[in-house]
ROSE-797288 format. One record per residue (C-alpha): x, y, z. Coordinates in steps of 0.001 Angstrom, whole numbers, padded with zeros to 6 digits, always signed. Layout:
N
XYZ
...
***
This chain:
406
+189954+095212+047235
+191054+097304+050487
+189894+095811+053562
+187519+097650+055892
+188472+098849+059190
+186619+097057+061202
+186706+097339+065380
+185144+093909+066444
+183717+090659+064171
+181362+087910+065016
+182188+084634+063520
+179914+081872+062623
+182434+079039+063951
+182243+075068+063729
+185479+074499+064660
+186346+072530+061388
+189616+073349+060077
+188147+076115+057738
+186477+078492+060388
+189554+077196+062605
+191981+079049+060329
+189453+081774+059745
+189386+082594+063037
+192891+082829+063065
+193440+084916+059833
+190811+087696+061125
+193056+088073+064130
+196196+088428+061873
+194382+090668+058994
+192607+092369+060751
+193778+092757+064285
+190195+093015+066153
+188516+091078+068593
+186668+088425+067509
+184038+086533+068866
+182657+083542+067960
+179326+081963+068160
+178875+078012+067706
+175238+076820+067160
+173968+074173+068986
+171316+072054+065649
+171715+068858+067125
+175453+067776+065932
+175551+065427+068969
+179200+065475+070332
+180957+067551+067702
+180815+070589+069502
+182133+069489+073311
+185768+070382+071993
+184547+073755+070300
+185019+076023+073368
+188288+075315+074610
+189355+075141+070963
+187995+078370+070419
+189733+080268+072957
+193142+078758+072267
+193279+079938+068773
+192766+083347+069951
+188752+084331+069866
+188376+086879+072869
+184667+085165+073345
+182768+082484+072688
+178764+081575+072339
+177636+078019+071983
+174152+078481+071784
+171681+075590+071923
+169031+076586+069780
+167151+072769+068647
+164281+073546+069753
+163668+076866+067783
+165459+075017+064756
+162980+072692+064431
+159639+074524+065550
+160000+077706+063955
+162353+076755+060859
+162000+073168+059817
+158400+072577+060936
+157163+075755+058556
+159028+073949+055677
+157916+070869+056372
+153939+072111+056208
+154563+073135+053279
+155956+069960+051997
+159173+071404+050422
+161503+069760+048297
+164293+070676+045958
+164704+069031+042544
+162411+066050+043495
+165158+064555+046277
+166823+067175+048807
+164654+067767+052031
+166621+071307+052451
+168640+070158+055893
+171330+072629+055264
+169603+075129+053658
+166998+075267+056569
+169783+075797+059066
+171063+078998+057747
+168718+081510+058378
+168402+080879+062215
+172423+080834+062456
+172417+083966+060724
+169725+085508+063265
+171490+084268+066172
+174812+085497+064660
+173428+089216+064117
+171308+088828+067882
+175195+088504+069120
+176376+091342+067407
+174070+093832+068594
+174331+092699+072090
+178255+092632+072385
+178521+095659+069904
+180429+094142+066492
+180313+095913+063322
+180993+092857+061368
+179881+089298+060738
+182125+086543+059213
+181357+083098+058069
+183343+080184+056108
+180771+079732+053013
+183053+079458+049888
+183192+081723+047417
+181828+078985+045173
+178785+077813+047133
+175072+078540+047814
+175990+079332+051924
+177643+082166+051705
+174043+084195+049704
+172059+081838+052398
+174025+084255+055483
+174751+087094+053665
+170945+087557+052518
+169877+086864+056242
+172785+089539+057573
+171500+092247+055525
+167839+091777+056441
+168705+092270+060161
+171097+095249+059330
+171265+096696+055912
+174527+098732+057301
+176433+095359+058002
+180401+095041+057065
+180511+090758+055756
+183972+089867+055723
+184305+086702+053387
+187183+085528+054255
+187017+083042+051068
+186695+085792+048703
+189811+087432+050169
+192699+085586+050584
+195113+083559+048687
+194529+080324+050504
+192809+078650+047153
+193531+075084+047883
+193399+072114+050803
+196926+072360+051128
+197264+075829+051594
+194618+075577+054352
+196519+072966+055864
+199718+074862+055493
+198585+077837+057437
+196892+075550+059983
+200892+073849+060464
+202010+077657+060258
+199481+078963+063098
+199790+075804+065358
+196184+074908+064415
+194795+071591+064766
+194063+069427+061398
+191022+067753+061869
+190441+066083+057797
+192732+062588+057768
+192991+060736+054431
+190330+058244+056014
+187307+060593+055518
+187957+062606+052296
+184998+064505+052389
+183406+067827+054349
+180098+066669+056134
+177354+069528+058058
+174953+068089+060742
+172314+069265+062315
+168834+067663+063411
+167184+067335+060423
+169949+065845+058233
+173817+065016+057811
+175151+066549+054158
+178607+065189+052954
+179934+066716+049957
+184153+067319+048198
+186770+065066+048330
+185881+061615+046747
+182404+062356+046087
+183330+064792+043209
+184223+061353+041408
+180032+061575+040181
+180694+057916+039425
+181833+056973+042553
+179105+054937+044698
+179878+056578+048375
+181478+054327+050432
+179395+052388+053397
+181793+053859+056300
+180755+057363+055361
+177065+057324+056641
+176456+058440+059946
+172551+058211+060725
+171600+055356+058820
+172055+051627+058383
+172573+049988+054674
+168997+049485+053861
+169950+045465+053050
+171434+045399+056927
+168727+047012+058137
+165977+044566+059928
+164239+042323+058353
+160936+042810+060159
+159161+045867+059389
+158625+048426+061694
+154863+050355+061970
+154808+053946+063600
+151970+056085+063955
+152439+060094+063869
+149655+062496+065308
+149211+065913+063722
+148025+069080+064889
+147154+071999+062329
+150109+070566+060167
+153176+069904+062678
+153726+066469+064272
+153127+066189+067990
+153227+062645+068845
+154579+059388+067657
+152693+056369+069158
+150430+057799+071362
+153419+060068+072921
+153736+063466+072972
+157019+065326+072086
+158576+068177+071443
+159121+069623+068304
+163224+068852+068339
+162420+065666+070710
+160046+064243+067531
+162674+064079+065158
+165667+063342+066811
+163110+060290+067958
+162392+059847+064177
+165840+059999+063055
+166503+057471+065401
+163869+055130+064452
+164534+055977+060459
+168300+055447+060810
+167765+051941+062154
+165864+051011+059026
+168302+052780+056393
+165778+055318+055606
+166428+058602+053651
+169616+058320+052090
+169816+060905+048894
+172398+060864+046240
+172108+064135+044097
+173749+066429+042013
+171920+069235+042403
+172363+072957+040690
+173642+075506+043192
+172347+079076+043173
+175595+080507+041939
+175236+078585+038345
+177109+075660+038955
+176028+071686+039621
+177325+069738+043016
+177000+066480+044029
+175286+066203+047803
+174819+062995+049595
+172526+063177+052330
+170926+061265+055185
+167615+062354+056690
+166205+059699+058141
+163612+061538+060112
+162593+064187+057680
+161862+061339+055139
+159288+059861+057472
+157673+063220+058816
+157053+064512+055019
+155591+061304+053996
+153362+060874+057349
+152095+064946+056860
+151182+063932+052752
+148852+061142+054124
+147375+063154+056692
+146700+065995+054148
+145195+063384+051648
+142459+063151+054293
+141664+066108+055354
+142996+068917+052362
+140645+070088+049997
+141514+069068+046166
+142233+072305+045011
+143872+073571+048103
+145806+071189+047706
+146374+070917+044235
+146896+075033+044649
+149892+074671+047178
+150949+071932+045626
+151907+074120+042910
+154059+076198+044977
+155850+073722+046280
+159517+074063+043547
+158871+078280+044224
+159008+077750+047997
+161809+074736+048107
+163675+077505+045791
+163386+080523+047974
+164565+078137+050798
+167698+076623+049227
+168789+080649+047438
+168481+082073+050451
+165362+084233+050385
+163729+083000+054279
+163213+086354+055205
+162380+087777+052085
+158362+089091+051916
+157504+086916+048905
+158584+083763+051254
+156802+085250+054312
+153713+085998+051616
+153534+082347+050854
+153953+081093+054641
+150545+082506+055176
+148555+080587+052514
+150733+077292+053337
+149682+077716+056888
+145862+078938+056633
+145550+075486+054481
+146977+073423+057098
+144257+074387+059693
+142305+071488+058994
+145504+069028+058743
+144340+067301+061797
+144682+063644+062016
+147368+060379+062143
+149480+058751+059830
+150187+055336+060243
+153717+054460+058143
+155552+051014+057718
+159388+051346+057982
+161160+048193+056357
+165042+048206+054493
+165060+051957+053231
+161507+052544+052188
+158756+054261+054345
+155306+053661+052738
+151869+055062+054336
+149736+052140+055240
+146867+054281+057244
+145526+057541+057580
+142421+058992+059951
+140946+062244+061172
+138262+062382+063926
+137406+065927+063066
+138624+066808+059739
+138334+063716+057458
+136475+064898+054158
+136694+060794+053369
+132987+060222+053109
+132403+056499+052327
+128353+057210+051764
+129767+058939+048930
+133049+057108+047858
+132237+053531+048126
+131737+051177+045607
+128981+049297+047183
+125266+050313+046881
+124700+053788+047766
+121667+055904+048502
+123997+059618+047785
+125417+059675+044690
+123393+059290+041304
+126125+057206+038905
+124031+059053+035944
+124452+062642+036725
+128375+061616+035984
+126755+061946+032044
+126209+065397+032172
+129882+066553+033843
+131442+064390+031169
+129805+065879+028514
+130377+069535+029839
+134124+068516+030337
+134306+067305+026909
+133005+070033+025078
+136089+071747+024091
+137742+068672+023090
+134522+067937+020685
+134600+071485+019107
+138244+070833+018385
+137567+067340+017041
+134729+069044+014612
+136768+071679+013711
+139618+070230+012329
+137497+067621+010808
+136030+070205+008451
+139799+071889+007942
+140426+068364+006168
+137269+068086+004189
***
């Protein structure tokens, strides 16, 4: 396929050895400026080096953008009211992180005038729909250069060849044979060794979390206040939105929580094996359930509940800013109006288990009605009549094909 003519790209740029050679290859192919925009999702440390490496493998600007805050509060908070999951395990850290790097990415464009956009998503795997989807919502008109669906680089080596080639630095050693993404709400490691789906990952590989059986053997109790669905305080304190869970993670990691080994099915047909640790996303989904369980409506809940796989779907294909998405954001968020209330959770060797839940001003626990002592509310014989309503289908049935075997 004949390349575009193209006068100036934007690159989505980590400064792993992929978007390291990427950068380098749009300069040769292409001969344009590029500029290249680093976002700031809470990878700690890995991005001091970014800049200067940057600039000396020949991008003509750089962003590093610190964008945590809106990460959390207007990306991973939404998901996380709507308690999505995907197949039963992943908490969507990568997946989440997309669509806001893809808005920031297109924001940059417009303002320093590219006609292009460029990321290092495989040709293989579910990141390059997640940007591409998000590019084209911004502007339909777009030019993507993929650079993995162009060249002839189709192995490591090869990468690492034209890395020795171009005087580009080689960042993967022997001693961590796998590709890891960070951000606040999780660390994802996946390739290398871990394509060996027999292989337990090796203990030096986690980052965030402590081996559940060296984690403490006293058990930890946190409390977590929410308001209209999103957390606000742990303990009494308020935080933050991208101060709460970098507090959880913190707090999660200690006690080995939310380590995830799955192979999972990938949008583009395929099945890939993902470990991932997200220590403070485990604890915030299971402290919003118990808050929910005493304050949601049953079929409200039982309603959204339903939506749950749809949602966690739209979320890891790539369809944030699609209307259907947006559609369901309303109904997830009108129920959590009356989410109001505060978990209390017990942390201890991997497992976080809800040992308390309260609401001053939206509990619809009524113990008049729901105790089992004596009780002035509820008549225990009225239960007759709804049991014999209920069961009136199943009794026609039962008489029915009682007479079909006369």
């Amino acid at each position: 396929m004949a390349k575009k003519e193209v006068k100036k790209i934007v690159l989505a740029y980590s400064g792993g050895l992929d978007t390291s050679i990427i950068l380098k290859w749009l300069k040769n192919e292409y001969g344009c400026e590029v500029v290249t925009f680093s976002a700031d999702l809470g990878q700690g440390d890995e991005l001091e080096p970014v800049r200067e490496k940057a600039f000396k493998t020949g991008a003509d600007k750089v962003y590093i953008d610190d964008l945590r805050e809106e990460f959390v509060r207007d990306f991973v908070y939404p998901m996380f009211r709507a308690n999505a999951i995907y197949e039963g395990s992943y908490l969507l850290g990568t997946s989440i992180a997309r669509p806001l790097i893809a808005k920031r990415q297109m924001e940059i464009a417009k303002i320093e005038g590219c006609d292009a956009v460029s990321h290092g998503a495989t040709g293989k795997g579910n990141d390059q729909v997640r940007f591409e989807l998000a590019y084209y919502h911004f502007n339909p008109a777009i030019t993507v250069v993929a650079p993995w669906r162009e060249w002839k680089l189709n192995s490591r080596q090869a990468l690492i060849n034209y890395a020795k080639r171009n005087d580009i630095p080689i960042p993967i050693t022997k001693k961590r044979p796998w590709s890891s993404d960070r951000n606040l709400l999780h660390i994802s490691f996946e390739g290398g060794i871990l394509e060996d789906t027999w292989l337990e990952p090796p203990e030096n590989m986690f980052v965030l979390t402590k081996a559940p059986e060296k984690a403490p053997n006293k058990p930890q109790y946190v409390e977590i206040e929410f308001e209209k669905g999103n957390a606000v305080a742990v303990d009494g304190v308020r935080m933050t939105p991208a101060q709460l869970l970098a507090h959880l993670n913190t707090i999660g990691g200690e006690h080995g929580i939310g380590r995830v080994d799955l192979l999972e099915n990938r949008s583009v047909g395929m099945k890939s094996r993902g470990v991932y640790e997200t220590p403070g996303g485990t604890i915030l989904r299971e402290a919003h359930m118990a808050v929910e369980q005493i304050t949601m409506d049953r079929e409200v809940m039982h309603l959204r509940d339903s939506l749950i796989p749809r949602y966690a779907e739209m979320i890891y294909n790539g369809y944030w800013f699609s209307p259907e998405r947006e559609m369901m954001q309303c109904l997830i968020d009108d129920s959590q109006k009356t989410v109001n209330g505060v978990a209390r959770l017990k942390l201890y060797k991997g497992h976080v288990r809800t040992v308390g839940r309260k609401s001053e001003s939206d509990s619809l626990f009524n113990l008049d009605f729901a105790t089992f002592e004596k009780d002035q509310v509820y008549n225990q014989a009225d239960a007759e009549g709804f049991i014999k309503l209920n069961s009136l289908r199943l009794r026609i049935r039962s008489l029915m094909m009682a007479n079909k075997n006369k």
